[in-house]
N, C-alpha and C positions, 0 to 999 in steps of 0.2 A: 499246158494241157487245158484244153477247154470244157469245160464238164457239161455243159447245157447249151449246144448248137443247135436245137430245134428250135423253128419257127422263129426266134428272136435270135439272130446270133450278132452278139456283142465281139464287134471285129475287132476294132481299135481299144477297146475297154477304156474310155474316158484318158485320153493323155494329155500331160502338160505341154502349155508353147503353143495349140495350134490353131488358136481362137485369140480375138483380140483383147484388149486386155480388160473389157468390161463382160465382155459374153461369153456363155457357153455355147459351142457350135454343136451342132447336131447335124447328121449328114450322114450318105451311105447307098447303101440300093432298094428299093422294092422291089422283091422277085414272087414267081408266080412258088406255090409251095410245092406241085408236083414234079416241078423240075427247072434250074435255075434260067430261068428265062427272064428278064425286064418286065416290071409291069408299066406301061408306059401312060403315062398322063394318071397316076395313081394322085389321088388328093390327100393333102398332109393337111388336117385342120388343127391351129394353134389357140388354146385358149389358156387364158390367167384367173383364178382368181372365180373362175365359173363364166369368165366372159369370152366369149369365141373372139379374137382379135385380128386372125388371117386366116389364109388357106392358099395352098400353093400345088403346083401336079409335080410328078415327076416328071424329068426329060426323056429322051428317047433312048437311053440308057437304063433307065429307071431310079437314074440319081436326083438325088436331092439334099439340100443345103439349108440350114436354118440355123440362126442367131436368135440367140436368147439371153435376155438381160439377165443379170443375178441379183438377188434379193428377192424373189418369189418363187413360187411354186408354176411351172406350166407344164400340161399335157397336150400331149398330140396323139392324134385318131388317124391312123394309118388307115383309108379308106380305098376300095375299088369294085365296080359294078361286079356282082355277080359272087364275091371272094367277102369272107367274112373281115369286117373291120377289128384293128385291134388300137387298143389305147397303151400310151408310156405316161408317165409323169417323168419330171426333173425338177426334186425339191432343191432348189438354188438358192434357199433363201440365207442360207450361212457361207455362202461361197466368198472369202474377203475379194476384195474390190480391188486394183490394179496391181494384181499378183501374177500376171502373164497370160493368161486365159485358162480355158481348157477346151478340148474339142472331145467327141464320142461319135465314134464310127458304128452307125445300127446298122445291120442290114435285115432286115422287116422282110420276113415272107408271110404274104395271106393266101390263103388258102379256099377252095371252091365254097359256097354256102351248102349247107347238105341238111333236109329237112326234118330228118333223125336224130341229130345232133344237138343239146341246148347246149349254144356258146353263151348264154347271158350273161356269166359271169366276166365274158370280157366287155362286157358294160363299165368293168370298170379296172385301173387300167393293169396289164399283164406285168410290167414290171415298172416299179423304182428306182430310180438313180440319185442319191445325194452325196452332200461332199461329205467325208470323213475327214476330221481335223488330225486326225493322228498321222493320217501318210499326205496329206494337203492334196487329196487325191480327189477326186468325184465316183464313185461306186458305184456299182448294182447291191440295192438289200437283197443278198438271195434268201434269205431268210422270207423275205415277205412273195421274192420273184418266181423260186423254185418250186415251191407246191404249184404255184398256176401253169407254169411250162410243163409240170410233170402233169395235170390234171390235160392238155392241149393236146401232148404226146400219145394219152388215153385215147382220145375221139379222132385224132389227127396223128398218123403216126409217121415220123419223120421217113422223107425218101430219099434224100442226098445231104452231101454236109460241103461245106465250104473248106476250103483252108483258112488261116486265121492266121495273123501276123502273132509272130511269137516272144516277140518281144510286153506285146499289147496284151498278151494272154497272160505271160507273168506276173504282168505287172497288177490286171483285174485277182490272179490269184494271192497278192500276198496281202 
């Protein structure tokens, strides 16, 4: 059961095996938020540490793929003309080191800019991913994630939902 499918929905919820054995992958679709359309050539900027280090688009899919080392903190700014930008973190930095990897299937919907609405708060970022040592998992804190999806949900209110692999779904729930 997937409790919080709006605007960020965490497909794969971080699973073991499918990242190489030093990074965490990150990957999935940017779609349009009114309805699941591709955003194509969406920009994904990666920064560490407070230093911007890449930026990459989507393909003609709206997919995208990104490798991140572990042992620090990075975020990425899901960006596209016109469509409000959002920000992730993935605090990595207690992720142990050649443990098999991990990957996290996001699928990032931004949504139209609307001049009524103050998004500032996703100035900074919508949600948290770190590893939790107790299931050797990599997480969403919804503790820190869930007020800001429910505060997006407020101004932005969800129009369609995905389905979600249910295995993946479990597994973010235990």
């Amino acid at each position: 059961m997937n409790r919080y499918p709006a605007l960020l929905t965490v497909i794969g919820a971080c699973l073991l095996g499918t990242a190489s054995a030093q990074d965490v992958e990150v990957y999935g679709r940017v779609r349009e938020h009114e309805r699941p359309l591709p955003i194509v050539g969406a920009t994904m900027e990666v920064s560490s540490d407070g230093v911007g280090l890449f930026r990459m688009q989507s393909d003609s899919t709206g997919y995208y793929r990104i490798g991140l080392d572990v042992g620090r903190i990075w975020r990425i700014r899901y960006a596209a003309p016109g469509r409000v930008a959002k920000l992730l973190e993935f605090d990595l930095q207690d992720v142990p080191k050649y443990d098999g990897g991990y990957g996290s299937n996001v699928d990032m919907r931004l949504f139209l800019e609307s001049p009524g609405n103050d998004f500032s708060f996703l100035d900074e970022p919508l949600g948290i991913c770190r590893y939790d040592s107790a299931s050797a998992m990599i997480k969403w804190d919804m503790e820190y994630t869930a007020p800001r999806m429910a505060h997006v949900r407020e101004l932005v209110p969800e129009v369609y939902t995905l389905d979600t692999d249910s295995v993946s779904a479990k597994a973010q729930d235990e």
